[in-house]
C-alpha positions as CSV (number, residue, x, y, z in Angstrom):
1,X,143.3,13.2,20.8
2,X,146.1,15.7,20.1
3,X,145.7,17.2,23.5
4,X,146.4,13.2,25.0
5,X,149.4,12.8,22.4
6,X,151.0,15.9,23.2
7,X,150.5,15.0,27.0
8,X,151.4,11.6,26.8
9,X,154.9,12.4,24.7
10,X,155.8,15.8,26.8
11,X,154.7,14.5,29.8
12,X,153.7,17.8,31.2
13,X,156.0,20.0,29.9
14,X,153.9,21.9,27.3
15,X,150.7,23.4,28.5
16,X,148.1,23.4,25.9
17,X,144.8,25.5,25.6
18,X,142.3,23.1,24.2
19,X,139.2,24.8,22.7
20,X,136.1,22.5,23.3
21,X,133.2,24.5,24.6
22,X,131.7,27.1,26.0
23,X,130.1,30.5,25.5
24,X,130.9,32.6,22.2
25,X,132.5,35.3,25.1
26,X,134.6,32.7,26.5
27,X,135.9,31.6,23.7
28,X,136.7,34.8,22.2
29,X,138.3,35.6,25.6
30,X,140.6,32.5,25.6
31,X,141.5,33.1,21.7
32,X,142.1,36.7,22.5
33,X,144.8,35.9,25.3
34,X,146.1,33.2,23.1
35,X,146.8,35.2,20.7
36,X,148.3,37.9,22.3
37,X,151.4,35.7,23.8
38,X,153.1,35.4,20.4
39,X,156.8,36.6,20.5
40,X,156.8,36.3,24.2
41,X,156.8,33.0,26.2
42,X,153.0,32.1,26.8
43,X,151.5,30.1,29.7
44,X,150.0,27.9,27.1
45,X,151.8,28.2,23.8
46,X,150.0,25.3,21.4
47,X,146.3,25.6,20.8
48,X,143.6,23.1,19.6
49,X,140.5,23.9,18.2
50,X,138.6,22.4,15.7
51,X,137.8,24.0,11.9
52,X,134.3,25.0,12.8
53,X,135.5,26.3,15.8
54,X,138.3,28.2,13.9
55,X,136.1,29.3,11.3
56,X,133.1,31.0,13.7
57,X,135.9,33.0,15.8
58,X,138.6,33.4,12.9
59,X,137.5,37.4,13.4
60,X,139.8,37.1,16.5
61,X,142.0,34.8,15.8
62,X,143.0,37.4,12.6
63,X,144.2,39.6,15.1
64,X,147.6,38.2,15.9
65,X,150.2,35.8,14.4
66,X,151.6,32.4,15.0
67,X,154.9,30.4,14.4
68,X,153.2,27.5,12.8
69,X,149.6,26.0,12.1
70,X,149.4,22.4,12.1
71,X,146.2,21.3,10.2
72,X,145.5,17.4,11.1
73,X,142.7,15.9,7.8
74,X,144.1,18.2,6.1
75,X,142.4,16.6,3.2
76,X,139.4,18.7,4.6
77,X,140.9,22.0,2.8
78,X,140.9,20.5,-0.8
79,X,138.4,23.2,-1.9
80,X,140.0,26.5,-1.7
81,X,137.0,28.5,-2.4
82,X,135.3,26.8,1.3
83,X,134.8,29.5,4.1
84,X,137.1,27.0,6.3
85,X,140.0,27.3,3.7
86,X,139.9,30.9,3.5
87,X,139.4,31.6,7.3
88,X,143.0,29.7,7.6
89,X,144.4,31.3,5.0
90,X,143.8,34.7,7.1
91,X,146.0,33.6,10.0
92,X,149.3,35.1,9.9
93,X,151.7,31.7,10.3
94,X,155.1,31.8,9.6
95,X,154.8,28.0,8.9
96,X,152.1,26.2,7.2
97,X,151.7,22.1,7.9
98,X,149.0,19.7,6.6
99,X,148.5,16.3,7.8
100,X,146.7,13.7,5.8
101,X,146.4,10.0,5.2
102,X,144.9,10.5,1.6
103,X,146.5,14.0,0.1
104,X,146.3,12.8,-3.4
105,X,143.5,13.3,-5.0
106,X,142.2,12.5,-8.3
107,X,141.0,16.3,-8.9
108,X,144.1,18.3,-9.8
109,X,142.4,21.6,-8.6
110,X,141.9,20.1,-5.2
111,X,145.9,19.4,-4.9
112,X,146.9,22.7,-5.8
113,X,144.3,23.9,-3.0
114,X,146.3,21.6,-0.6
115,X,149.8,23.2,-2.2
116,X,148.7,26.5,-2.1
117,X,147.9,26.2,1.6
118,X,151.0,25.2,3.0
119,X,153.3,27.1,0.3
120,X,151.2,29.9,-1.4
121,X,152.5,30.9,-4.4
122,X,154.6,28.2,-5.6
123,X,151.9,26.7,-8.2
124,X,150.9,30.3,-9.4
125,X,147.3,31.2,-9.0
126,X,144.5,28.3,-9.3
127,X,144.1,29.7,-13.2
128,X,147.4,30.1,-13.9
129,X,148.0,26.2,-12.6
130,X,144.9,25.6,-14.6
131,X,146.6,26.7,-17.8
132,X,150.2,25.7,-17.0
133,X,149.3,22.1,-15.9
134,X,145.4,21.5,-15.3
135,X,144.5,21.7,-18.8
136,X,147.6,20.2,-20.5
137,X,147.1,17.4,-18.3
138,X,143.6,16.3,-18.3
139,X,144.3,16.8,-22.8
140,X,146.5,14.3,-22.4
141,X,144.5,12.0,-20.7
142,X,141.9,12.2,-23.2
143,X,140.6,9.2,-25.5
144,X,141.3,12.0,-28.3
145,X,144.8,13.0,-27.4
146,X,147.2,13.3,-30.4
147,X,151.3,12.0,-29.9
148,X,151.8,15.8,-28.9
149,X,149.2,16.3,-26.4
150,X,150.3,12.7,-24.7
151,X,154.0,14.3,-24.4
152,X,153.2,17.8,-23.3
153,X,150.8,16.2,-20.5
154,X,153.7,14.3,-19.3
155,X,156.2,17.0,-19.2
156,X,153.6,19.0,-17.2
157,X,153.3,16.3,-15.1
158,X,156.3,15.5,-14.6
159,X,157.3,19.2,-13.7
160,X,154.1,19.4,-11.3
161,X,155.4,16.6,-9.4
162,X,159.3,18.3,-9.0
163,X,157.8,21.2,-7.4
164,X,155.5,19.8,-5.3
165,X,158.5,17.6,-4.0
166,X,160.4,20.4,-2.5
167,X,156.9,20.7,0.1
168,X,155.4,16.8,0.4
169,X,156.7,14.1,2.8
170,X,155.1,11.1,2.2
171,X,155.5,8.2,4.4
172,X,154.4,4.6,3.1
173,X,152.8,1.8,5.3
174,X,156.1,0.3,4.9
175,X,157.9,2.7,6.7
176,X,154.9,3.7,9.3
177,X,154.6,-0.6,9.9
178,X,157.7,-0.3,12.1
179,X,156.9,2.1,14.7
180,X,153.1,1.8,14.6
181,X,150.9,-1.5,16.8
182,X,149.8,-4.2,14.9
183,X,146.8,-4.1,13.6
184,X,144.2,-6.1,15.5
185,X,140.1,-6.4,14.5
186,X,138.0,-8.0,16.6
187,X,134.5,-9.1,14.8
188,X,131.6,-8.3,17.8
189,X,127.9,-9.8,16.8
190,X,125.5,-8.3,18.8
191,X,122.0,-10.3,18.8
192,X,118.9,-7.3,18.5
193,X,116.8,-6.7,21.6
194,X,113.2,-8.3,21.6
195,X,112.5,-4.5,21.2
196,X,114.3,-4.3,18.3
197,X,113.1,-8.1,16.5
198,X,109.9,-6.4,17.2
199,X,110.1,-3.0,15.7
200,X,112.5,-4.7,12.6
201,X,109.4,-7.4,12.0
202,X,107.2,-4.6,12.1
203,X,109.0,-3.0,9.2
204,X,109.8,-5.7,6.9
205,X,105.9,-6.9,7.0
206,X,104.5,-3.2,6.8
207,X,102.6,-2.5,3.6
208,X,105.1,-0.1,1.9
209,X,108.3,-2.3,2.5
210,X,106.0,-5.2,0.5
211,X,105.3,-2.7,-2.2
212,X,108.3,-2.2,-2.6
213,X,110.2,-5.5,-2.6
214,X,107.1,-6.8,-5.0
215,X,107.9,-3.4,-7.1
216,X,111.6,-4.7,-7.7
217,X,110.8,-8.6,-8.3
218,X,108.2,-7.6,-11.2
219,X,110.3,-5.3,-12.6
220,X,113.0,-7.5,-12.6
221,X,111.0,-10.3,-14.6
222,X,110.1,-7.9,-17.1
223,X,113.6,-6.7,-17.8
């Protein structure tokens, strides 16, 4: 998909090294003369590959430096203890960017992951942002919480949310809704094969499917 965007914007004036298959050789070839271009002006200077991909051949890929990595789902790097997450974190990038539709998440530890990735540092370590703000936090939150701890949770909060500022862009449906297509579904019903009325008769009237169903009706009764 990023390969047709970037085509289909720059109309052939980027060249891009998409990494999709081949031999573990080949690959480490291609990465290996990818990686060596940086600082000069390289036949193919953007590069796709996916995060398995990255992660199996991140060895080479260690090797050089970039100007920036671009992580599309970035939501996929929320646990910064994952072999993905720390195989990215050992790229040399100048410039760090994370694409998601659903970067907040309800885990605090798994937004500072996402934080830490694109602007290392600027939360503290995950237990030093578990004392300064995890932990305050979550007291807050709790059926138990005293005056006090509801008003130090909301400071921390509130001072999470200025830093995190200077490194988020969000962008609402509102905005998106001008310059995206509407949205059109079309509902397809597709009738099953006589192969598959067979097989799906088959199951429903097999002995353990009957067990089962008969299972759930008695034990609803008795409940």
């Amino acid at each position: 998909n990023w390969y047709n965007e970037i085509n289909k914007w720059l109309k052939g004036q980027l060249n891009v090294l998409a990494i999709d298959s081949g031999t573990k050789k080949e690959i480490d070839s291609n990465l290996r003369g990818f990686m060596m271009t940086f600082g000069r002006r390289p036949i193919n200077p953007v590069l796709i590959i996916s995060y398995e991909t990255f992660r199996l051949h991140a060895q080479v890929l260690h090797q050089g430096e970039v100007g920036l990595v671009l992580c599309d789902e970035g939501h996929r790097l929320k646990n910064c203890e994952n072999q993905t997450y720390q195989a990215l974190m050992g790229l040399k990038a100048k410039r760090r960017v994370l694409l998601s539709g659903t970067p907040i998440q309800n885990d605090l530890l798994e937004y500072f992951s996402l934080v830490h990735f694109v602007n290392a540092g600027i939360l503290g370590t995950a237990q030093e942002f578990r004392k300064k703000y995890e932990r305050p936090i979550l007291r807050s939150r709790d059926a138990e919480a005293s005056d006090k701890d509801h008003e130090i949770g909301k400071e921390k909060l509130e001072e999470l949310i200025a830093i995190v500022s200077r490194c988020i862009i969000r962008r609402t449906n509102e905005i998106l809704s001008k310059y995206l297509p509407v949205k059109v579904e079309h509902v397809v019903c597709c009738p099953m094969t006589s192969l598959q009325q067979d097989m799906y008769l088959k199951f429903i009237n097999s002995a353990s499917v009957k067990r089962e169903i008969t299972g759930k009706i008695s034990g609803h009764y008795l409940t």
